[in-house]
C-alpha positions as CSV (number, residue, x, y, z in Angstrom):
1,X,-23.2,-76.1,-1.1
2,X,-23.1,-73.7,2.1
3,X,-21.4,-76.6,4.0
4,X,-18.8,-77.0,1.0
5,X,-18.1,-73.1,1.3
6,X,-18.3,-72.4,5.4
7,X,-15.6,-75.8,4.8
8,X,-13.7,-73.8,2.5
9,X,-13.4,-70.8,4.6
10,X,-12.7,-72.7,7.8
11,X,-9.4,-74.2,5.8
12,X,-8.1,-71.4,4.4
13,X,-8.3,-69.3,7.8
14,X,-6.4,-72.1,9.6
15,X,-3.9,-71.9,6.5
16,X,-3.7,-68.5,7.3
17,X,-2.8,-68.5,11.1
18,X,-0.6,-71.2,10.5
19,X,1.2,-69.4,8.2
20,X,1.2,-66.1,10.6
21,X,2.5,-68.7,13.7
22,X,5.6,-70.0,11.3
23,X,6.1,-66.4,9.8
24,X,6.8,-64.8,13.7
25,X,8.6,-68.2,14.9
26,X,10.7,-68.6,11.9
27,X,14.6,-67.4,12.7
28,X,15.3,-67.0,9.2
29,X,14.5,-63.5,8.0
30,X,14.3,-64.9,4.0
31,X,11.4,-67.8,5.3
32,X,9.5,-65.3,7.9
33,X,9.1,-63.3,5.1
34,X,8.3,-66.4,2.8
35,X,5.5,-67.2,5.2
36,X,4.2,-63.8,6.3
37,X,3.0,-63.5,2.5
38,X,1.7,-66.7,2.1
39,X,-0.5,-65.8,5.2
40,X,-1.8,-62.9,3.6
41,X,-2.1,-64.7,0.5
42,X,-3.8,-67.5,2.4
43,X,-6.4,-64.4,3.9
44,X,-6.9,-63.8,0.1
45,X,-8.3,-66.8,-0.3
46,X,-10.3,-66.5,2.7
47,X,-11.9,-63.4,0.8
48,X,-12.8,-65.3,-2.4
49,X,-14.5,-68.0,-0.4
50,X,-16.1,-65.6,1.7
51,X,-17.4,-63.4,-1.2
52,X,-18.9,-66.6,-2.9
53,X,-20.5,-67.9,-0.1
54,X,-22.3,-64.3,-0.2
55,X,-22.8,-64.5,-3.5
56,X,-24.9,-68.4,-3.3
57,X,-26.4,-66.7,-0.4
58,X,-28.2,-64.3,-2.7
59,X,-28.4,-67.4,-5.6
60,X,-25.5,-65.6,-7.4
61,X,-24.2,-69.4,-8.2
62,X,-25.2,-72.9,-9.3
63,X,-25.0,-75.4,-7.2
64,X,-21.9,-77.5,-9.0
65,X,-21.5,-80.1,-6.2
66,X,-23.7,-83.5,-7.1
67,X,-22.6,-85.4,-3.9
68,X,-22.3,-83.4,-1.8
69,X,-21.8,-86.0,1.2
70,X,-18.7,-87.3,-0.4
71,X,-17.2,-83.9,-0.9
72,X,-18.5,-83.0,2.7
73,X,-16.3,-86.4,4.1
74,X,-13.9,-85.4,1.9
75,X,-13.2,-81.7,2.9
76,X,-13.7,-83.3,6.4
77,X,-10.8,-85.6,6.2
78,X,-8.8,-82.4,4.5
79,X,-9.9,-80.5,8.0
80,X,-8.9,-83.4,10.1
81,X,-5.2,-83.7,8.5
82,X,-4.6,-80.5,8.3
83,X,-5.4,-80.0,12.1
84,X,-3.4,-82.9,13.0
85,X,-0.2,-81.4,11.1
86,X,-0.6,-78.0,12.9
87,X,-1.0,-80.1,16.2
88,X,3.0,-79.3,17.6
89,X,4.5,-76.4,18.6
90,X,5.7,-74.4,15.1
91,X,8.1,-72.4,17.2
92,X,9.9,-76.1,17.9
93,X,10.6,-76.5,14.3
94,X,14.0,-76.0,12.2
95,X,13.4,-73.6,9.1
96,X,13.4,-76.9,7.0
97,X,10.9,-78.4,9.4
98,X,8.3,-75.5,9.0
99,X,8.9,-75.8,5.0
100,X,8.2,-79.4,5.6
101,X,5.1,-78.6,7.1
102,X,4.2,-75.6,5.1
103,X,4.4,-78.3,1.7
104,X,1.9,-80.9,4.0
105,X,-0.3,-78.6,4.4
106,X,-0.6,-77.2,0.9
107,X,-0.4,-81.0,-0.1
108,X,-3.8,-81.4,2.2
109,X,-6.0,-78.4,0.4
110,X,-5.4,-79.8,-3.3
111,X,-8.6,-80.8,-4.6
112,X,-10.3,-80.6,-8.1
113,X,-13.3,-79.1,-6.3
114,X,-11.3,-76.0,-5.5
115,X,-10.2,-75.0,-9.0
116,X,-13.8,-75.4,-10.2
117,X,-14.9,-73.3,-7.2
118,X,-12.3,-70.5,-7.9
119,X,-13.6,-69.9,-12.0
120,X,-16.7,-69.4,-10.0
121,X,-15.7,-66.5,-8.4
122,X,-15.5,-64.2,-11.3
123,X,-17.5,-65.1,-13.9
124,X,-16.4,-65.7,-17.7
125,X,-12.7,-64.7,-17.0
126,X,-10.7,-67.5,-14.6
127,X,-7.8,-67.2,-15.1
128,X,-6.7,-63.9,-12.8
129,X,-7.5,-66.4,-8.9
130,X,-6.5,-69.6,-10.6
131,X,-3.1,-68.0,-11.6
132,X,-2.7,-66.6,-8.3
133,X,-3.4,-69.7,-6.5
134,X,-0.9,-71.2,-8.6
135,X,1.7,-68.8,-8.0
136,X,1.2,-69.3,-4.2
137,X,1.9,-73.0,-4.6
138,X,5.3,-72.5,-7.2
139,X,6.1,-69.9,-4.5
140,X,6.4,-72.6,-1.7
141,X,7.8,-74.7,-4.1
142,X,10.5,-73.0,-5.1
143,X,11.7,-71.6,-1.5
144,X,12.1,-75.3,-0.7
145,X,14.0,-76.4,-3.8
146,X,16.3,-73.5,-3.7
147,X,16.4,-73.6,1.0
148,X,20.7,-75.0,1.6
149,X,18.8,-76.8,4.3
150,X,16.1,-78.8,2.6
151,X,16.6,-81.9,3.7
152,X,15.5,-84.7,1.1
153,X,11.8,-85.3,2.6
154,X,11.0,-81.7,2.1
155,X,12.4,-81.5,-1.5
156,X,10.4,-84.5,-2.4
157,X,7.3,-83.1,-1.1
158,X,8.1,-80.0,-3.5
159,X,7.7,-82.1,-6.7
160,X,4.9,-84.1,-4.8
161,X,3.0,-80.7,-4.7
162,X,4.3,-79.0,-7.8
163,X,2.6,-82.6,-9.6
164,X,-0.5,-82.5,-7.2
165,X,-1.4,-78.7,-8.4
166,X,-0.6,-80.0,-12.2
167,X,-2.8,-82.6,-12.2
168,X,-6.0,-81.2,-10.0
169,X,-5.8,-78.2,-12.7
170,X,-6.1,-80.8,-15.3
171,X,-8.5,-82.4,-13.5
172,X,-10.8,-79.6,-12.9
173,X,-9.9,-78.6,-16.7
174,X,-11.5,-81.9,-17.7
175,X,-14.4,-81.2,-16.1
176,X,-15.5,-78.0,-17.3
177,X,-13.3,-77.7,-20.4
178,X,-13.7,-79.6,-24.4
179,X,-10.2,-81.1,-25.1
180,X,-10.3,-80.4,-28.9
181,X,-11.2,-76.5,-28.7
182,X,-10.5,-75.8,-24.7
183,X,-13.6,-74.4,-24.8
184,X,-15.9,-74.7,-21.7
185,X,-17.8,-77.5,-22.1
186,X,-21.8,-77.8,-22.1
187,X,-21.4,-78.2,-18.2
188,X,-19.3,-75.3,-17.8
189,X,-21.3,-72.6,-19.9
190,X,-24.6,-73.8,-18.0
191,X,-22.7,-72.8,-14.7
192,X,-21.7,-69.5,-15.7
193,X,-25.1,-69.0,-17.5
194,X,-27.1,-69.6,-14.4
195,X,-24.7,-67.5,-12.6
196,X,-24.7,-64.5,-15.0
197,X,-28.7,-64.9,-15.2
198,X,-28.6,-64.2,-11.6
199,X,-26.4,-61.6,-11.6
200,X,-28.7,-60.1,-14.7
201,X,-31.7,-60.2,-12.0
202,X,-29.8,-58.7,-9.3
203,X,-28.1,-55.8,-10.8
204,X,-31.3,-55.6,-13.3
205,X,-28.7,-55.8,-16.2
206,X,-29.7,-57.5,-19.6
207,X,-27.6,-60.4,-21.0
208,X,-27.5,-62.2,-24.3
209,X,-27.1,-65.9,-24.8
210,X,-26.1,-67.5,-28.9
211,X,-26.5,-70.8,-29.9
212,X,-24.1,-70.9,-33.4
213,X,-24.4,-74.0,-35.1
214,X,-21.8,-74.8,-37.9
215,X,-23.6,-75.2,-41.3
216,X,-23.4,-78.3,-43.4
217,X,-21.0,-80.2,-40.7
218,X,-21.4,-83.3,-41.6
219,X,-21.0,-82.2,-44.9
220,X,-17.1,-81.7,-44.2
221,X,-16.6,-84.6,-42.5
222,X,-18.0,-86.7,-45.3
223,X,-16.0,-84.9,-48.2
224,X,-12.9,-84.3,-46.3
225,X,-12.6,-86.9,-43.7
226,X,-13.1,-86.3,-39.5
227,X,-9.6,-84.9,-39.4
228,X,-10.2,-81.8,-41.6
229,X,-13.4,-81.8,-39.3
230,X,-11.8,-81.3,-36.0
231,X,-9.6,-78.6,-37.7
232,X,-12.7,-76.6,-38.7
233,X,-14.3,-76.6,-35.0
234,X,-11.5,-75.3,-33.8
235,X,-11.1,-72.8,-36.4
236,X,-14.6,-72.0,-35.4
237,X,-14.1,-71.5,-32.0
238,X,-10.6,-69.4,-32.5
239,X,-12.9,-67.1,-34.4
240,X,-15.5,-67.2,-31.8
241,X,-13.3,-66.0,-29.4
242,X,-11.8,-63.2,-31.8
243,X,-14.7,-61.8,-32.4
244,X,-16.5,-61.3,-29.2
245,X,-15.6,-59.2,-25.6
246,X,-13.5,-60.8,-23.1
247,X,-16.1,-60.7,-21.0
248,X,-18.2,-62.9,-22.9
249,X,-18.0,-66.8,-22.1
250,X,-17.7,-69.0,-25.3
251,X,-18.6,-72.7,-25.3
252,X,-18.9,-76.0,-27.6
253,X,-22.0,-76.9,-26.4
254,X,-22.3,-79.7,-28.0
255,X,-21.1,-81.3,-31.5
256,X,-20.7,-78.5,-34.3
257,X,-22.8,-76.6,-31.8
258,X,-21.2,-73.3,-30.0
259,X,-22.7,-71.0,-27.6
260,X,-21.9,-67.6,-26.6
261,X,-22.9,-66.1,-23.3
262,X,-22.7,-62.1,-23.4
263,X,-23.6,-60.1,-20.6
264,X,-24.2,-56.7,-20.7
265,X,-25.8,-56.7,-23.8
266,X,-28.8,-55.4,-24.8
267,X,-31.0,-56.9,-28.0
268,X,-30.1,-54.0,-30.3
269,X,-26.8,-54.9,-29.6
270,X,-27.4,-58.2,-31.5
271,X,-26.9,-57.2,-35.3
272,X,-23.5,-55.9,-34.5
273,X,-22.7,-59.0,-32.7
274,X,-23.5,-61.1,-35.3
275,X,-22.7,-59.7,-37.9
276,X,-19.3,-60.0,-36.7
277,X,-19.3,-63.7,-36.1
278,X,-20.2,-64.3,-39.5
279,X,-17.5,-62.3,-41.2
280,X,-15.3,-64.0,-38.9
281,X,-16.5,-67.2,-39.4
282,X,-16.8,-66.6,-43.0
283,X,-12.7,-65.5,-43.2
284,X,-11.2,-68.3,-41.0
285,X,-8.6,-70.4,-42.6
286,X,-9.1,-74.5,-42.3
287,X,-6.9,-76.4,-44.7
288,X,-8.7,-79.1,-46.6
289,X,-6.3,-82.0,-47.1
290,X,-5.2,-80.9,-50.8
291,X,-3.8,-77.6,-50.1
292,X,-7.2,-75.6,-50.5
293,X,-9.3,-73.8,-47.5
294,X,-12.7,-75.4,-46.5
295,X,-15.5,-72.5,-46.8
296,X,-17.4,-72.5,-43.7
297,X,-20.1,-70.6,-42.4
298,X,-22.6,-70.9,-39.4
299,X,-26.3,-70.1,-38.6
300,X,-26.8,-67.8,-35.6
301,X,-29.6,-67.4,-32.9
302,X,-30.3,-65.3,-30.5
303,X,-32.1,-65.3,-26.8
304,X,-31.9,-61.7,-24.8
305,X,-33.0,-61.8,-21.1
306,X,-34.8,-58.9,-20.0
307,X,-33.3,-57.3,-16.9
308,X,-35.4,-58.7,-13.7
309,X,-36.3,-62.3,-14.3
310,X,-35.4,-64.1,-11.4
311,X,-33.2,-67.3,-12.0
312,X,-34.8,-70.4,-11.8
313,X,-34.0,-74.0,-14.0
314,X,-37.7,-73.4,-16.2
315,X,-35.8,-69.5,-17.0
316,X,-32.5,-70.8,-17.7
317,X,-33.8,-73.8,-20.2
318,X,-36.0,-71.4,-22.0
319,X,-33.5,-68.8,-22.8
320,X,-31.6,-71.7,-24.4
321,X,-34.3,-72.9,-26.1
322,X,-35.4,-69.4,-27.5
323,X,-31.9,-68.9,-28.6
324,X,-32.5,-72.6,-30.5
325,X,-35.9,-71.4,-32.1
326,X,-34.2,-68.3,-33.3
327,X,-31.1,-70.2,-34.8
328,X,-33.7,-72.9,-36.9
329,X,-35.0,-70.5,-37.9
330,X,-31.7,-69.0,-39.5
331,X,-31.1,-72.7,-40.7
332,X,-34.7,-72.6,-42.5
333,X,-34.3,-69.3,-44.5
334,X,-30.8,-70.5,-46.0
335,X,-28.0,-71.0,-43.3
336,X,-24.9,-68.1,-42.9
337,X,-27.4,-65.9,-41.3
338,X,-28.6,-65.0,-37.6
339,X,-32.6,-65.6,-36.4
340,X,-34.2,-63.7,-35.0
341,X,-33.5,-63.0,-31.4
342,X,-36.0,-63.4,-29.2
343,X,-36.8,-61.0,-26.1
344,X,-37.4,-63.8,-23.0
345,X,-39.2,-61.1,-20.8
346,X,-41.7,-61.6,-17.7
347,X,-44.8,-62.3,-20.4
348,X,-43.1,-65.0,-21.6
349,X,-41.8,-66.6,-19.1
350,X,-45.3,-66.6,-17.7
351,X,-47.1,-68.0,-21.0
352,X,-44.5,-71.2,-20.8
């Protein structure tokens, strides 16, 4: 993972100077420009990486990358063409050459891995360095569709590109995401868990995990077919989403099974919490397939992490599984009600 991020930095910074090189060589004032904020854009970037690599330094982050030799020769071979297209002399370039090269280069440093990496690098809200990245792109993108002296190459490469970021966002999307709620998905909450746990132990701040599990699922499926089914999970996790902080990550973790990662939130905090994901849950709107609503409910458990437990895989699977315990347990006294929530503090993580 270290080589993956010192990689990431390294691109980026030679993004940057390259961008700083075209910027002073570039005759036209409207370009120069163009490029002299893509380069500080580009040492934005620079700074994310940089901050995450600090941030797995101090086991901030999960590893995400499960091969990491193939992305290594991958982010290799980015390296490599990227150096070879900043090979010449920039200052030998038309305008429309160095937009030409600018949309090569961009074209290079699309990869899947990066959008995952950036959602990474603030925790339960990804959208404010994702958009930004993407603004840097349609920036570049747009200077060479509306440049008089585009040739055709370069305007080609500028749908090339504005296609490459579409589909490395969906891409990364698929990996972390569930297509019927766009929810993250079991793999995505577990990243930002482990990551939040550690931030939990650094800072010494408490954090709350939920496992919700829709009642009587199959239930609604059976009476009113998979359709109506598929409408109530994602009336589920519109509620969800409603009825908790911004900061706090919701997931379908799995099936009728959702999971709600709160951090910041201490276990007296808990009633209120759920309390308001059952009204919600209890008001949502499906439409059965006769014109009536579906009533649905959910039972609700609870794991709170006591500030200072160092992260480790037998701490993050036993927070989950406490929150599981607690939510049975709201299934076994009657269902539309919360467990328990259990306090996973030193002791226990000891006794297990």
């Amino acid at each position: 993972m270290r080589d993956v991020l010192d990689l990431c930095v390294e691109l980026d910074t030679m993004a940057a100077e390259a961008y700083r090189a075209l910027s002073s060589a570039c005759e036209d004032p409207d370009l120069a420009r163009l490029f002299g904020q893509m380069a500080r854009e580009e040492e934005a970037h620079v700074g994310w990486w940089s901050e995450l690599l600090r941030s797995w330094e101090h086991g901030l982050i999960p590893d995400i990358v499960t091969d990491p030799e193939a992305i290594l020769g991958d982010l290799h071979q980015i390296r490599a063409d990227v150096a070879d297209a900043l090979a010449g002399d920039v200052a030998a370039l038309s305008p429309a050459g160095m937009l030409e090269l600018a949309a090569r280069l961009e074209y290079f440093m699309l990869d899947p891995l990066f959008a995952e990496l950036i959602d990474l690098t603030e925790p339960a809200r990804t959208g404010h360095h994702r958009d930004a990245y993407q603004r840097h792109i349609e920036r570049l993108v747009g200077a060479i569709e509306g440049y008089a002296g585009a040739d055709g190459l370069s305007r080609f490469l500028a749908r090339v590109l504005r296609r490459a970021l579409r589909d490395n966002v969906a891409l990364a999307t698929y990996a972390t995401r569930d297509p019927l709620t766009g929810l993250y998905n079991r793999r995505g909450m577990l990243g930002h868990l482990t990551q939040w746990i550690s931030w939990a132990y650094r800072y010494e701040r408490p954090v709350m995990v939920l496992l919700i599990d829709l009642d009587e699922f199959k239930a609604v499926n059976d009476t009113h077919g998979h359709a109506i089914g598929d409408l109530a999970l994602k009336a589920v996790a519109s509620v969800l989403e409603g009825a908790t902080r911004e900061s706090d990550l919701v997931a379908r973790y799995g099936g009728d099974e959702f999971a709600v990662v709160a951090p910041e939130t201490h276990a007296e905090e808990y009633p209120a919490l759920v309390e308001r994901i059952l009204v919600a849950v209890g008001d949502a709107f499906c439409p059965d397939d006769d014109g009536g609503c579906v009533k649905l409910s959910v039972s609700v458990g609870g794991a709170a992490l006591a500030p200072g437990i160092e992260v480790t895989h037998k701490v993050v699977d036993l927070v989950l599984a406490a929150a599981d315990a607690s939510m049975y347990e709201a299934k076994a006294a009657g269902r539309n009600r919360a467990g328990t929530p259990v306090l996973v503090d030193s002791a226990l993580v000891e006794r297990t």
